[in-house]
C-alpha positions, 0 to 999 in steps of 0.5 A, spaced: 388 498 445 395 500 443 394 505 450 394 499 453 399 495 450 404 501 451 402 501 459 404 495 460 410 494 457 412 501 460 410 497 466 413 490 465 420 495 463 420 498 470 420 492 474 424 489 470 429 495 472 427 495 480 428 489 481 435 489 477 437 495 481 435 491 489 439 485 486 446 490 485 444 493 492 444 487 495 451 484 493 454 491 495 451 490 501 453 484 502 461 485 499 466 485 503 471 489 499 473 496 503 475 501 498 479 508 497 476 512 492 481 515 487 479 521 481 480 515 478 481 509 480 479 504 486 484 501 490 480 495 493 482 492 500 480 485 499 478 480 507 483 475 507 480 472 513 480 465 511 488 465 508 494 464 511 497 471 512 503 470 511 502 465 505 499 472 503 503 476 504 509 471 500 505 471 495 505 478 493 512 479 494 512 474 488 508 477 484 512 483 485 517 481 484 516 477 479 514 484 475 521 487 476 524 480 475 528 480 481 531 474 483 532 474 491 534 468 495 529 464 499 533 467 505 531 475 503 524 472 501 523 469 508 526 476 511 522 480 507 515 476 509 517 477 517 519 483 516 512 485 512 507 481 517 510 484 524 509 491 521 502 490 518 501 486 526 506 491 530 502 498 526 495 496 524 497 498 516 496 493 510 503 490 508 501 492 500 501 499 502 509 497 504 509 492 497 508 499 494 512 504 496 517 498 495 516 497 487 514 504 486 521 507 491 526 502 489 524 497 483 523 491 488 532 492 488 535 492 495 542 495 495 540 501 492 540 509 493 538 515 491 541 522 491 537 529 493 537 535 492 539 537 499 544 532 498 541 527 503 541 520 501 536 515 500 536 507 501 534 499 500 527 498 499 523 503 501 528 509 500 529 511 508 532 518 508 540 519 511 537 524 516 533 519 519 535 512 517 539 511 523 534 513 529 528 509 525 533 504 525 535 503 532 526 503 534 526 497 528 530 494 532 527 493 538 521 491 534 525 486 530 528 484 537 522 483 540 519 479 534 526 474 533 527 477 527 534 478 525 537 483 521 544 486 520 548 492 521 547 495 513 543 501 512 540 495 506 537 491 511 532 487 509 528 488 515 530 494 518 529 497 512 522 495 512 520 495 518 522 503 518 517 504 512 512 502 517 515 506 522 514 513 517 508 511 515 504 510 522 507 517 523 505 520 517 497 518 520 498 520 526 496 528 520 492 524 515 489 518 518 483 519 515 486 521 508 489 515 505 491 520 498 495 526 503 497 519 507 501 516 501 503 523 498 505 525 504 511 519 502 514 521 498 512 530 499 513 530 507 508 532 511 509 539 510 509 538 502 502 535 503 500 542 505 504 546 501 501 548 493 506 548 490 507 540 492 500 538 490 502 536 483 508 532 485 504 529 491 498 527 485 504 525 480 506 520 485 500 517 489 496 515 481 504 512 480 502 508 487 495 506 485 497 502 480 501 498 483 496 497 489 492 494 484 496 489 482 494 485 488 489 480 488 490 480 496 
């Protein structure tokens, strides 16, 4: 008789287990979540289908920065959601991607700059790098044209200075389109220190700095 008790228990936990592990498939299939697998963490790409993009995108502009508490005027707001909803548009790459390269490169701090050690200078928002700021900034600014935008002739211009991080990013996926890490890493190492090893720990350092602040977001 306790034969056939244990039995049937062993089977009752058993089906209890099955069906526990259909409904978990079932809701992942049904997700509509992309994810970027990390060692450590996941960075979640959330479908924002049914919401204004820019509303969005003003959002978690806010958000950040709110987090480095900047102050910025309704004007510059209104520059950086523009300028953020034409490259995501113009290059197919998610404007969160630029929102935190900028926290992570600048603090959300738009007059700001940052000394080499080959003696080059990096400036704004997203750190463009004196050696190539001025030939991204002309191709922004046919963009920046092309889409009514306004900009100015500062190199902490909101929206050149934005659009030119969409710019370098589109080329590093022209190498690593299919390596969201080697991508990011490629940011702040260049894409030739993505192949060099003596790179890879800075490279490593600097993307887990990026997850972080990817995953502030909501949307």
């Amino acid at each position: 008789m306790k034969k056939y008790i244990m039995i049937l228990i062993f089977t009752i936990i058993m089906i209890i287990l099955t069906l526990s592990l259909f409904l978990s498939m079932r809701t992942c299939n049904n997700t509509k979540h992309n994810v970027y697998k990390t060692n450590e963490k996941q960075i979640i790409k959330i479908d924002k289908s049914t919401i204004d993009e820019e509303t969005i995108i003003l959002q978690n502009l806010n958000l950040k920065l709110k987090k480095f508490n900047r102050h910025w005027s309704e004007y510059n707001k209104r520059t950086a959601v523009k300028a953020l909803k034409a490259g995501e548009d113009e290059f197919n790459i998610d404007h969160r991607i630029v929102l935190s390269l900028m926290s992570l490169e600048s603090g959300m701090k738009i007059i700001i700059t940052n000394k080499n050690a080959d003696k080059t200078i990096d400036f704004g928002l997203t750190m463009q790098n004196s050696r190539y700021i001025n030939a991204r900034y002309k191709a922004c600014e046919k963009i920046l044209q092309r889409r009514k935008i306004k900009y100015s002739n500062s190199k902490f211009d909101i929206a050149k200075n934005i659009m030119a991080c969409f710019l370098y990013i589109n080329d590093i996926k022209k190498i690593h389109n299919d390596d969201f890490k080697r991508l990011i890493m490629a940011y702040n190492i260049g894409i030739r220190g993505t192949m060099m090893k003596d790179k890879q720990q800075k490279g490593e350092k600097y993307f887990m700095a990026f997850v972080k602040h990817y995953n502030d977001f909501s949307y």
